[in-house]
C-alpha atoms as a printed R data frame, in Angstrom:
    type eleno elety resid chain resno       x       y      z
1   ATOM     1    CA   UNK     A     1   0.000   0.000  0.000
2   ATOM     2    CA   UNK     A     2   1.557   2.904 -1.213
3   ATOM     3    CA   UNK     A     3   1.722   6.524  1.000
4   ATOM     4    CA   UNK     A     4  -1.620   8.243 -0.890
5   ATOM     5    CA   UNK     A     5  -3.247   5.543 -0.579
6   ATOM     6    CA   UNK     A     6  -2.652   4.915  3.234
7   ATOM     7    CA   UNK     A     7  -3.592   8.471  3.379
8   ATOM     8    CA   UNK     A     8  -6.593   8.695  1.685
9   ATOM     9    CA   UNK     A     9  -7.897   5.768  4.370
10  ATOM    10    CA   UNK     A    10  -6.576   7.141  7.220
11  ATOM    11    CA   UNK     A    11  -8.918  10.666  6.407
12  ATOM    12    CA   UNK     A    12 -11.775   8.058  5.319
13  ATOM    13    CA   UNK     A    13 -11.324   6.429  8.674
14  ATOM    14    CA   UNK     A    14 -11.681   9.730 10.334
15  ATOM    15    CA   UNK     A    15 -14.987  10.976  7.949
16  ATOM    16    CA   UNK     A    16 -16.709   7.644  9.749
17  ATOM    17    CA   UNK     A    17 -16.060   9.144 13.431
18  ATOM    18    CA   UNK     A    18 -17.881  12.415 12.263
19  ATOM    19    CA   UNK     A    19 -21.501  12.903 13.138
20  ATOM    20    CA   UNK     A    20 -23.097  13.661  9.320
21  ATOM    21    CA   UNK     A    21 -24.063  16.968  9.842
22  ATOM    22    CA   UNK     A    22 -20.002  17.466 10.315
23  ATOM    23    CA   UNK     A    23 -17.483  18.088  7.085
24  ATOM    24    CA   UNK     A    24 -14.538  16.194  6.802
25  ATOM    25    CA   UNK     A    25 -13.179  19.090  4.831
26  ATOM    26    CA   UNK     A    26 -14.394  21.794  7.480
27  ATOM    27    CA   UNK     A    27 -13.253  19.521 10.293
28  ATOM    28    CA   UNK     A    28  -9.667  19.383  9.159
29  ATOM    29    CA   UNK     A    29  -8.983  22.964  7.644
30  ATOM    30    CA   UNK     A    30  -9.537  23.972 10.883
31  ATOM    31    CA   UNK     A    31  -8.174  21.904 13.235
32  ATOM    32    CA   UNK     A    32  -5.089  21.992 10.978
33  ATOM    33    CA   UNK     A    33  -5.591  25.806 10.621
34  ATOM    34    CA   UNK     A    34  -5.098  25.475  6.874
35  ATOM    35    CA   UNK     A    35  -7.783  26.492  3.763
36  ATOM    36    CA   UNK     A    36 -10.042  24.418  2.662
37  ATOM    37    CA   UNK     A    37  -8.552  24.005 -0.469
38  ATOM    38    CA   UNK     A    38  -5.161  22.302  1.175
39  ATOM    39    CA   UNK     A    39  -7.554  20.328  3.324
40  ATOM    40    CA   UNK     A    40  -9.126  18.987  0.281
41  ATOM    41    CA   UNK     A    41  -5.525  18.100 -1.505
42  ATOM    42    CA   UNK     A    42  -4.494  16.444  1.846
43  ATOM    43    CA   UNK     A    43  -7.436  14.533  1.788
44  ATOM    44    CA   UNK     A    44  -7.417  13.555 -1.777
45  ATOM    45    CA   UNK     A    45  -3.875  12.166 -1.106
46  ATOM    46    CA   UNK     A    46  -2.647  14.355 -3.193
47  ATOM    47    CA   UNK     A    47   0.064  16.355 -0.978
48  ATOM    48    CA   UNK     A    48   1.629  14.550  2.032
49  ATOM    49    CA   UNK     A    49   0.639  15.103  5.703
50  ATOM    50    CA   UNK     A    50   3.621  15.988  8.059
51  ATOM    51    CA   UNK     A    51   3.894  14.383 11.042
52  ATOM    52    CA   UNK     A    52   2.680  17.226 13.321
53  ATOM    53    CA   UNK     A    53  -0.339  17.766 11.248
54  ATOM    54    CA   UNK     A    54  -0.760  13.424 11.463
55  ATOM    55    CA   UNK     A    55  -0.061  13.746 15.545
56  ATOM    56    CA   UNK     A    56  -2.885  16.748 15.808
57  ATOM    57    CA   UNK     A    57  -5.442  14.447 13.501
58  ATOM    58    CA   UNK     A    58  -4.584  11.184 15.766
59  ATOM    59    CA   UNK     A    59  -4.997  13.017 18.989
60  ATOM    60    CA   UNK     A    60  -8.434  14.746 18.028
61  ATOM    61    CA   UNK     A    61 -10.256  11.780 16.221
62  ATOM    62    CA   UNK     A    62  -8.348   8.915 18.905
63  ATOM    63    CA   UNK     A    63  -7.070   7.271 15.838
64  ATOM    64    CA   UNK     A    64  -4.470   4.216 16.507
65  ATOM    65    CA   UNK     A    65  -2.171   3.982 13.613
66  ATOM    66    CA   UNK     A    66  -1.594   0.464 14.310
67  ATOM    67    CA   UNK     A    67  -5.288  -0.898 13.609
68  ATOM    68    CA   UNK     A    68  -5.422   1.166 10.596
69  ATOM    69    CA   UNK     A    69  -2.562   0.428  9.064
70  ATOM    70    CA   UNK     A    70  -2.641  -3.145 10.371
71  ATOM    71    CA   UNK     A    71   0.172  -3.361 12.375
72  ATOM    72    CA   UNK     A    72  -0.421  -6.771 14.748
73  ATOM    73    CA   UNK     A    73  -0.225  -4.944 18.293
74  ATOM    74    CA   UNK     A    74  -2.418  -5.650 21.263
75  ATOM    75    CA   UNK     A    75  -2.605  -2.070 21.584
76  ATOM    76    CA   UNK     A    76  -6.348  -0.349 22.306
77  ATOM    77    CA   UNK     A    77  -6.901   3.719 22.173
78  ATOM    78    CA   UNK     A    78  -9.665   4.512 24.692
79  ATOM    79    CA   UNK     A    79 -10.448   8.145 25.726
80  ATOM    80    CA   UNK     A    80 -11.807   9.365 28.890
81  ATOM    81    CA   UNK     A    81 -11.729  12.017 31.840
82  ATOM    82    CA   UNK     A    82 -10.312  11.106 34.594
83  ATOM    83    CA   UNK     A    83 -12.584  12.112 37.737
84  ATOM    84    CA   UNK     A    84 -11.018  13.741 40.851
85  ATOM    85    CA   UNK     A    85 -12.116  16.387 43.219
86  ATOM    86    CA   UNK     A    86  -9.647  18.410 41.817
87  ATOM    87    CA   UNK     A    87 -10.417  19.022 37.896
88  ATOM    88    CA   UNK     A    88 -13.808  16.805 37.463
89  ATOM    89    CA   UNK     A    89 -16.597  18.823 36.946
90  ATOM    90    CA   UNK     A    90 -19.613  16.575 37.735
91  ATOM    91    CA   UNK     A    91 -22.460  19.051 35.603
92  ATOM    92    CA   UNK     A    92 -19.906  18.860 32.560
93  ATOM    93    CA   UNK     A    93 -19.885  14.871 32.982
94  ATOM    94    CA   UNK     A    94 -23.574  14.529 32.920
95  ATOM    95    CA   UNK     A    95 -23.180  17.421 29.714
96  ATOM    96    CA   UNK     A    96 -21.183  14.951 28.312
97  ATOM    97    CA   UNK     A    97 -23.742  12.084 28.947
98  ATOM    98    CA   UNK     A    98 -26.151  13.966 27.348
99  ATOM    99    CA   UNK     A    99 -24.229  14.866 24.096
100 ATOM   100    CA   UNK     A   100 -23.480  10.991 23.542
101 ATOM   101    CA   UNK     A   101 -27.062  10.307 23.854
102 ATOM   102    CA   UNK     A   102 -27.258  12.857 21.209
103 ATOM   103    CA   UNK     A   103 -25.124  11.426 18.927
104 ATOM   104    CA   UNK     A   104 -26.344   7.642 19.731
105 ATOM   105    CA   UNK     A   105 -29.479   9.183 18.427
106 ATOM   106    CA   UNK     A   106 -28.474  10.296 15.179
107 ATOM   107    CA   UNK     A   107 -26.726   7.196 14.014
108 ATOM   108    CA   UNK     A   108 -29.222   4.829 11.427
109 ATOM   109    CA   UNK     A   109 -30.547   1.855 13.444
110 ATOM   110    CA   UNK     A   110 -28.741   2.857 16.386
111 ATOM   111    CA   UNK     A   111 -29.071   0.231 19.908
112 ATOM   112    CA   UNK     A   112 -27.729   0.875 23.449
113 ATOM   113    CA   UNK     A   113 -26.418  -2.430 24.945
114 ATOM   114    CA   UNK     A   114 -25.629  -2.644 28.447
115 ATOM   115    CA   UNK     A   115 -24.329  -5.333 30.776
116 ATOM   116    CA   UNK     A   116 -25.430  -4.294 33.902
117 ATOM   117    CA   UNK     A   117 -23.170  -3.479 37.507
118 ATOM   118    CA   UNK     A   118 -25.500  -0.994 38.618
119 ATOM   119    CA   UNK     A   119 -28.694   0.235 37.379
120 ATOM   120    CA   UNK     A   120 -28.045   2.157 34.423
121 ATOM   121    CA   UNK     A   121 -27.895   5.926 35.702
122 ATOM   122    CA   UNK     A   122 -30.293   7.289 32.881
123 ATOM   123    CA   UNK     A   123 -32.890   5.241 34.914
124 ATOM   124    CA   UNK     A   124 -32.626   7.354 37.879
125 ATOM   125    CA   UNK     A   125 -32.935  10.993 36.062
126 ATOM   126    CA   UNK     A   126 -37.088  10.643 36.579
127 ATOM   127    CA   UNK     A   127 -37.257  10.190 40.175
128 ATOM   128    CA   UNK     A   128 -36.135  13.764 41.706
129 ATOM   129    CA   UNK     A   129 -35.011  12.172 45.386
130 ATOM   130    CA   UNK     A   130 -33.476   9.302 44.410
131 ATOM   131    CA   UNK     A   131 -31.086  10.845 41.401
132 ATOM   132    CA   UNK     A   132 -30.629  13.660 43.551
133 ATOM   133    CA   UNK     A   133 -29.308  10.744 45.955
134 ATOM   134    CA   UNK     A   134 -27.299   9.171 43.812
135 ATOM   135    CA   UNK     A   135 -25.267  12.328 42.429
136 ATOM   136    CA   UNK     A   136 -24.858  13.701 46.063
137 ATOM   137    CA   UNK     A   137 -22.794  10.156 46.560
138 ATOM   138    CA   UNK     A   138 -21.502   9.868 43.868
139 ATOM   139    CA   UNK     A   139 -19.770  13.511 44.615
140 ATOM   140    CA   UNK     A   140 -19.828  13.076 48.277
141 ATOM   141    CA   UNK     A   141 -17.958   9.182 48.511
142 ATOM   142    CA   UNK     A   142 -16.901   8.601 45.234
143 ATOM   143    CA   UNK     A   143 -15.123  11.866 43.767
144 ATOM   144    CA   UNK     A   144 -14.691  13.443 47.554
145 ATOM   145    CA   UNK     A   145 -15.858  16.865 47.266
146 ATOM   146    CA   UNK     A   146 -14.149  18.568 50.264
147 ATOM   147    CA   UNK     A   147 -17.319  20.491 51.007
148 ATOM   148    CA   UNK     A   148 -19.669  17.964 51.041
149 ATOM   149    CA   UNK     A   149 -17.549  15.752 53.602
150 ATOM   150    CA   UNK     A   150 -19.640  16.785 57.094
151 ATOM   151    CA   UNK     A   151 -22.822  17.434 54.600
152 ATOM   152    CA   UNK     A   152 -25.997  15.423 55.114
153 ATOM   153    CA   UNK     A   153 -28.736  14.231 52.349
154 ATOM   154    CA   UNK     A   154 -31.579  16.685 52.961
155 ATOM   155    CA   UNK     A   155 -32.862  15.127 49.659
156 ATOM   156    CA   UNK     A   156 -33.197  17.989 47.114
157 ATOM   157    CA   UNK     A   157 -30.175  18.502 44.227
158 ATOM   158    CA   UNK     A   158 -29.334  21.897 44.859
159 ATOM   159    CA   UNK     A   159 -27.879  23.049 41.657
160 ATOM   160    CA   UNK     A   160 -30.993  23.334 39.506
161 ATOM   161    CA   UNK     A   161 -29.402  23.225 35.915
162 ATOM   162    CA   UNK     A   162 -27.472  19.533 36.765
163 ATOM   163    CA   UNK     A   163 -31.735  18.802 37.754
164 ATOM   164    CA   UNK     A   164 -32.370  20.112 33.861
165 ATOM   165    CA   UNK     A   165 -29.395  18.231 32.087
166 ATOM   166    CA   UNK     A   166 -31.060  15.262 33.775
167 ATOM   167    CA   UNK     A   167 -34.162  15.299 32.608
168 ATOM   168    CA   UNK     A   168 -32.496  15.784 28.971
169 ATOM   169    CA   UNK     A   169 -30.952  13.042 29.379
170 ATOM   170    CA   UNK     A   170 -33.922  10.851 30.063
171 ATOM   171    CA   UNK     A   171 -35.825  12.149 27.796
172 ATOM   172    CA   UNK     A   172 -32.771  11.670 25.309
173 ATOM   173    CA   UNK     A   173 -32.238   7.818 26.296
174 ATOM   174    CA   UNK     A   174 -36.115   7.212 26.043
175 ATOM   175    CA   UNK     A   175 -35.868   7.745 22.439
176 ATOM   176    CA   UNK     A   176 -32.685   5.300 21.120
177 ATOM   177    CA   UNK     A   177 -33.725   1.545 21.476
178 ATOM   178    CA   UNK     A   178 -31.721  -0.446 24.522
179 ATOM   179    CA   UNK     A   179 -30.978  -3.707 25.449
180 ATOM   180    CA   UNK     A   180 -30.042  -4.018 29.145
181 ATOM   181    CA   UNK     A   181 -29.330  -7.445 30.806
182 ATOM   182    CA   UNK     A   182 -29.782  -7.335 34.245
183 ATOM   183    CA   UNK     A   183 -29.245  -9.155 37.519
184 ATOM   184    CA   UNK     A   184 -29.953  -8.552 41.764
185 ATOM   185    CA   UNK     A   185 -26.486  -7.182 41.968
186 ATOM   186    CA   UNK     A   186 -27.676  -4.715 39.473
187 ATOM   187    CA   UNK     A   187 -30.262  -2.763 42.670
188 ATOM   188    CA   UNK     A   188 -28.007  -4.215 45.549
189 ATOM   189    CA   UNK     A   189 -25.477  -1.696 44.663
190 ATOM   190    CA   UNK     A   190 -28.275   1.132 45.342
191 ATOM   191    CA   UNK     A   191 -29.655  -0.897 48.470
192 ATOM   192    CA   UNK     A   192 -25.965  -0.606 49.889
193 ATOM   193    CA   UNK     A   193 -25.192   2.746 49.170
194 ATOM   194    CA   UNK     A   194 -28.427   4.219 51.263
195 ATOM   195    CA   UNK     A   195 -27.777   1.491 53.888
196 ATOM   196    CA   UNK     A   196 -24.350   3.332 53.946
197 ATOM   197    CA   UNK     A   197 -25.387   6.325 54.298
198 ATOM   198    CA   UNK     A   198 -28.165   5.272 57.198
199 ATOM   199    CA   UNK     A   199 -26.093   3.753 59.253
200 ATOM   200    CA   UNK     A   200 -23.370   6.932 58.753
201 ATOM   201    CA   UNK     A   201 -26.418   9.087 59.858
202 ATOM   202    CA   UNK     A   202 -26.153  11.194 56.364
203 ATOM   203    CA   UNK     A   203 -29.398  11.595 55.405
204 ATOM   204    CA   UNK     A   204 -30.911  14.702 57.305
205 ATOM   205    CA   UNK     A   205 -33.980  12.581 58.479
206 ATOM   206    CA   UNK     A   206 -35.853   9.331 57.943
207 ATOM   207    CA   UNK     A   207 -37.982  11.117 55.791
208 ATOM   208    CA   UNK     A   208 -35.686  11.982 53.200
209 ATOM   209    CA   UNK     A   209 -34.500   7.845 53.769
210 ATOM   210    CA   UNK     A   210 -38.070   6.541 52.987
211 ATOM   211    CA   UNK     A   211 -38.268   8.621 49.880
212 ATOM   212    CA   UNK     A   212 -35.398   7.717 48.744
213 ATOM   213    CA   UNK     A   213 -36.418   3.993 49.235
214 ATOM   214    CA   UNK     A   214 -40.116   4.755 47.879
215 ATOM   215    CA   UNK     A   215 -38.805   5.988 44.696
216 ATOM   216    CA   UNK     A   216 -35.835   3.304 44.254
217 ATOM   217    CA   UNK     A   217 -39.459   0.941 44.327
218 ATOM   218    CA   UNK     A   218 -41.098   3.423 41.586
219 ATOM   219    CA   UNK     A   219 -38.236   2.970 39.514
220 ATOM   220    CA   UNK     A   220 -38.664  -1.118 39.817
221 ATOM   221    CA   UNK     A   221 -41.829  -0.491 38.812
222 ATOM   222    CA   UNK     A   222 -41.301   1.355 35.690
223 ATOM   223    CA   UNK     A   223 -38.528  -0.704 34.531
224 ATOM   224    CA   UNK     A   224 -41.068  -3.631 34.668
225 ATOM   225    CA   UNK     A   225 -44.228  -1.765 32.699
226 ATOM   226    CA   UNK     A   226 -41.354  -0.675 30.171
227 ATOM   227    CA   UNK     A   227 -40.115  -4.470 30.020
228 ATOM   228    CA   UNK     A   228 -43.939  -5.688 29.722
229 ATOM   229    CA   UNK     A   229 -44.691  -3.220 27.226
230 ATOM   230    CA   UNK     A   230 -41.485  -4.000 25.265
231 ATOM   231    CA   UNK     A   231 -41.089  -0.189 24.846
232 ATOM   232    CA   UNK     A   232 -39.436   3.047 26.480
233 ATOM   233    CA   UNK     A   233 -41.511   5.484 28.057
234 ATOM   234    CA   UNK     A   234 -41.305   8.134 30.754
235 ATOM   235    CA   UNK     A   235 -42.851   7.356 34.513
236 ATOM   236    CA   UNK     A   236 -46.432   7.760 34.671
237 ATOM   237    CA   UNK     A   237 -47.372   7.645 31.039
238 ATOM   238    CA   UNK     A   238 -48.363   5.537 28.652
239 ATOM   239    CA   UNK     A   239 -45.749   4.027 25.331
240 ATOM   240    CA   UNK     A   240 -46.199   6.105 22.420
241 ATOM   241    CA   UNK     A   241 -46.944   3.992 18.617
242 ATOM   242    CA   UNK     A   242 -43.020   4.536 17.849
243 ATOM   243    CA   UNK     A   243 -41.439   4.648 20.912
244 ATOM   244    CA   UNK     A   244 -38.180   2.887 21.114
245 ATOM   245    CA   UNK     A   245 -38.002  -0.599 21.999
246 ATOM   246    CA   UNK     A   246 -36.641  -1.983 25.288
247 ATOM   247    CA   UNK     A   247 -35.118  -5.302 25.632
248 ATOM   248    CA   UNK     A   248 -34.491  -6.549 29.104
249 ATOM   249    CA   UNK     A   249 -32.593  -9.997 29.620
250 ATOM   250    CA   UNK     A   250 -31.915 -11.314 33.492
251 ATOM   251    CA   UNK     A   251 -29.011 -13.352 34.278
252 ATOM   252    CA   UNK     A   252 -28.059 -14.944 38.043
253 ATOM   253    CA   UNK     A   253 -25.119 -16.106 36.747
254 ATOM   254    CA   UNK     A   254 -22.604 -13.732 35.542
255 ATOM   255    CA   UNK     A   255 -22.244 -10.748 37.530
256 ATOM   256    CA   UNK     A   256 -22.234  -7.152 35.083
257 ATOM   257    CA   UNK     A   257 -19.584  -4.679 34.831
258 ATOM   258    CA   UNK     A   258 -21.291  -1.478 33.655
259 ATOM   259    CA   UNK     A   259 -20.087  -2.394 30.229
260 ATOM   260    CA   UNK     A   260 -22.049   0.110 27.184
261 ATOM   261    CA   UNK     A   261 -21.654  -1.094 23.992
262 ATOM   262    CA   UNK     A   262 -23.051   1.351 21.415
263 ATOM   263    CA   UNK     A   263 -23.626   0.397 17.275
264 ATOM   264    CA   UNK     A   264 -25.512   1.447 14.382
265 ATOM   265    CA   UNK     A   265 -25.033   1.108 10.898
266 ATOM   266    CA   UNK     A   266 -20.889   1.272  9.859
267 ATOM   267    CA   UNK     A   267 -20.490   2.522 13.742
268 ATOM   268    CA   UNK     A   268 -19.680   0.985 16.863
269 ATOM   269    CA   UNK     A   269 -18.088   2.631 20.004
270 ATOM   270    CA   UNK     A   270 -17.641   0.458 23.457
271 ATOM   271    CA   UNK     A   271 -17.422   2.572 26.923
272 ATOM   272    CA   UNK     A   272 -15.818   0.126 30.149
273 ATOM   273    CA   UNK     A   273 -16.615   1.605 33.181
274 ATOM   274    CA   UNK     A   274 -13.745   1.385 36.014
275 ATOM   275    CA   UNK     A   275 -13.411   3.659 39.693
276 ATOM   276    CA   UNK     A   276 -17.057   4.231 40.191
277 ATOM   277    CA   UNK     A   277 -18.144   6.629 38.073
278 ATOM   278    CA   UNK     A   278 -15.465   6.960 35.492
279 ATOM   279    CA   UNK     A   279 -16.460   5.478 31.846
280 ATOM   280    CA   UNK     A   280 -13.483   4.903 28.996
281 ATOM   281    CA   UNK     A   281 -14.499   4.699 25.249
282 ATOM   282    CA   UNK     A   282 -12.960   2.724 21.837
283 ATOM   283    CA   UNK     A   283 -13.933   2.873 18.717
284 ATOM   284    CA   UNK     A   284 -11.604  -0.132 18.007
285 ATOM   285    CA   UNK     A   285 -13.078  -2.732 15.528
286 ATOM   286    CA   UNK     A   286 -11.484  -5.225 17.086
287 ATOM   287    CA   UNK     A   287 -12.261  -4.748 20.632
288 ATOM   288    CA   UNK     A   288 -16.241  -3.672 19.605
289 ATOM   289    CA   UNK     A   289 -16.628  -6.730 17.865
290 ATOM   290    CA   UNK     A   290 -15.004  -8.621 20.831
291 ATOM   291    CA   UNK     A   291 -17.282  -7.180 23.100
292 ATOM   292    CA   UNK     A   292 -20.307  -7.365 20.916
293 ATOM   293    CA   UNK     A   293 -20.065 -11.170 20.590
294 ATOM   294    CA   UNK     A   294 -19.619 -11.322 24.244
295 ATOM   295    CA   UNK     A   295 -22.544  -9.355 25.091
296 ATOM   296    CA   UNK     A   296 -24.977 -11.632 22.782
297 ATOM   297    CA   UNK     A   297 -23.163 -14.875 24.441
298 ATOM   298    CA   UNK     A   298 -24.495 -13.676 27.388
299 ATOM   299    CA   UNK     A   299 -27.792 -13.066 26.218
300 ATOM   300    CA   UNK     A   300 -28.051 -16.355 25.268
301 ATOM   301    CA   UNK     A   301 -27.522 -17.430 28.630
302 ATOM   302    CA   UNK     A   302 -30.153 -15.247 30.073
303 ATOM   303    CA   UNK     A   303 -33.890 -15.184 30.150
304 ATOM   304    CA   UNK     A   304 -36.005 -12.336 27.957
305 ATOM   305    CA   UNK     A   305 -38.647 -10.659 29.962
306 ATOM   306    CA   UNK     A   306 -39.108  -8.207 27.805
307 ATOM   307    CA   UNK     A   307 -42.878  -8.966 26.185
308 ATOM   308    CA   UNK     A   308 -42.673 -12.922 26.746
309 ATOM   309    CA   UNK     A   309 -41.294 -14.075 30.436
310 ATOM   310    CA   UNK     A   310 -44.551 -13.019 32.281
311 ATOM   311    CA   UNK     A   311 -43.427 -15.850 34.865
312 ATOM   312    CA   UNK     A   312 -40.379 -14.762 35.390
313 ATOM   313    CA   UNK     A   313 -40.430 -10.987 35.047
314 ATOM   314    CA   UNK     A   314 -42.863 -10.753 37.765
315 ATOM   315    CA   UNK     A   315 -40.384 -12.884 39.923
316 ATOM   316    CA   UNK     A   316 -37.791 -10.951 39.724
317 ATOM   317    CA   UNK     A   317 -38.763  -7.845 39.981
318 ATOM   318    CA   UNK     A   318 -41.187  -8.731 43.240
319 ATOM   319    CA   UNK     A   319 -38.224  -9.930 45.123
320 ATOM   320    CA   UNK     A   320 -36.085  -6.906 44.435
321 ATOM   321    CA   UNK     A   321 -39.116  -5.267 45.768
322 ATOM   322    CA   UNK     A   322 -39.052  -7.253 48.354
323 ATOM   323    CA   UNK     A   323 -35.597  -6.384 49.508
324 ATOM   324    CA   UNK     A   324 -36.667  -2.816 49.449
325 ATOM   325    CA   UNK     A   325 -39.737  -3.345 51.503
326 ATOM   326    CA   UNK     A   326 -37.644  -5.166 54.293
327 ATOM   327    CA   UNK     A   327 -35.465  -1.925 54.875
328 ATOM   328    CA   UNK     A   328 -38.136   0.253 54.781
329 ATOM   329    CA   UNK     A   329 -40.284  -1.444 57.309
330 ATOM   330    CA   UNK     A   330 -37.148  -0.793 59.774
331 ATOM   331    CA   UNK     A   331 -37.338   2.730 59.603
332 ATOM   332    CA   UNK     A   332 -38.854   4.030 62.524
């Protein structure tokens, strides 16, 4: 493969990262700072990219030469933000979430997979206690806001924009079709962190706690009219004609690791989730269709409730609730 040629892929690879209301041409004059005109020749193949200009390209569009010019490496380029209590900027991160939904939605065919940890976090955003739980620990424990150390839970999010980007981002992930697979572990993780926070006297009083625990039950609930139905929709209403479909899968088995696995057609991006909150992305071929074929392994091994499974939807679900109503009945 001669130079042009590799370079004429390598600026076709990055055209299939750009959402397609984006110009390759536009993209690259000016990141690269250069006219359109040049952009065009560079892309054509007609005059030679230097090294710095190939470094600035790499580095903005997470290209690995290796995979595309199929050089045998074990090497995989993720991308992330790290998240500290230093530089992480929680209402930016759930910006962020809602700009991928964004995207996710604008792909053809497009299908949110996810192997299931934790409850995926877009299922919390319509239930204004318990989200506003879950982002004061995520802050609070898991990034370590300094200011929020000797704070308690008085059950409200105070910072009413990071409440709006929320309920964008429902309203976003209600419309791009999902299959989650799902297990106990998947609420326990919830469960633990308010039994945390009880016994470490954080929430301001047992009020707060038994909304917290009334809406972790709503949520249970929704999830299982949205499996039932076979379709997203938000809490409290009814599935629209075209609303996105909603697979659900359970599985006692394996135990999820918050993996997201993202395609649609000629795309594919994979996000691995690793310190709590912190999510890494790839659009490696490789490593997508690795973790593709894994995913629908484990589907295999799992049992659809999603429409059929009457039997065993209402099973599962009733002893998660269960769970639930066994802390709640201690609150006194």
């Amino acid at each position: 493969m001669d130079s042009n040629q590799s370079q004429v892929i390598f600026f076709n690879h990055i055209k299939s990262k750009l959402p397609a209301h984006l110009s390759l041409v536009d993209e690259v004059a000016e990141l690269l700072n250069i006219s359109n005109d040049s952009a065009y020749r560079r892309i054509r193949g007609e005059k030679q990219i230097g090294m710095d200009e190939l470094q600035i390209l790499c580095n903005k569009y997470k290209v690995s030469l290796d995979q595309l010019l199929h050089i045998q490496t074990n090497t995989v380029i993720f991308s992330g933000n790290k998240v500290d209590n230093v530089i992480f900027d929680f209402k930016k991160y759930l910006q962020d979430v809602a700009s991928n939904l964004g995207l996710f939605k604008m792909l053809q065919d497009p299908r949110i997979y996810f192997y299931n940890k934790d409850i995926p976090l877009f299922h919390y955003m319509q239930f204004p206690e318990l989200s506003a739980f879950k982002f004061f620990f995520w802050k609070r424990t898991l990034i370590g806001y300094p200011e929020l150390s000797k704070q308690q839970f008085t059950g409200e999010e105070p910072d009413k924009e990071t409440a709006e980007i929320a309920r964008n981002i429902i309203q976003l992930y209600d419309q791009v079709p999902s299959t989650e697979i799902w297990n106990e572990e998947s609420v326990h993780i919830t469960i633990r962190q308010i039994e945390f926070y009880r016994q470490s006297s954080v929430f301001a009083n047992k009020q707060v706690l038994l909304k917290v625990y009334l809406q972790l039950e709503e949520l249970l609930n929704h999830i299982e009219l949205q499996a039932e139905a076979g379709k997203k929709f938000l809490y409290n209403q009814q599935p629209a004609v075209d609303a996105a479909s909603f697979d659900v899968y359970i599985n006692e088995c394996l135990i999820g690791d918050n993996t997201i696995y993202v395609r649609g057609a000629g795309r594919q991006i994979t996000f691995l989730n690793h310190n709590g909150l912190n999510f890494i992305g790839t659009q490696d071929e490789g490593f997508c269709d690795y973790t593709f074929k894994n995913i629908q392994n484990i589907m295999k091994k799992s049992t659809h409730i999603s429409v059929v499974g009457e039997k065993e939807r209402s099973m599962f679900f009733n002893v998660l609730r269960e769970k639930i109503y066994e802390r709640k009945k201690n609150i006194n």
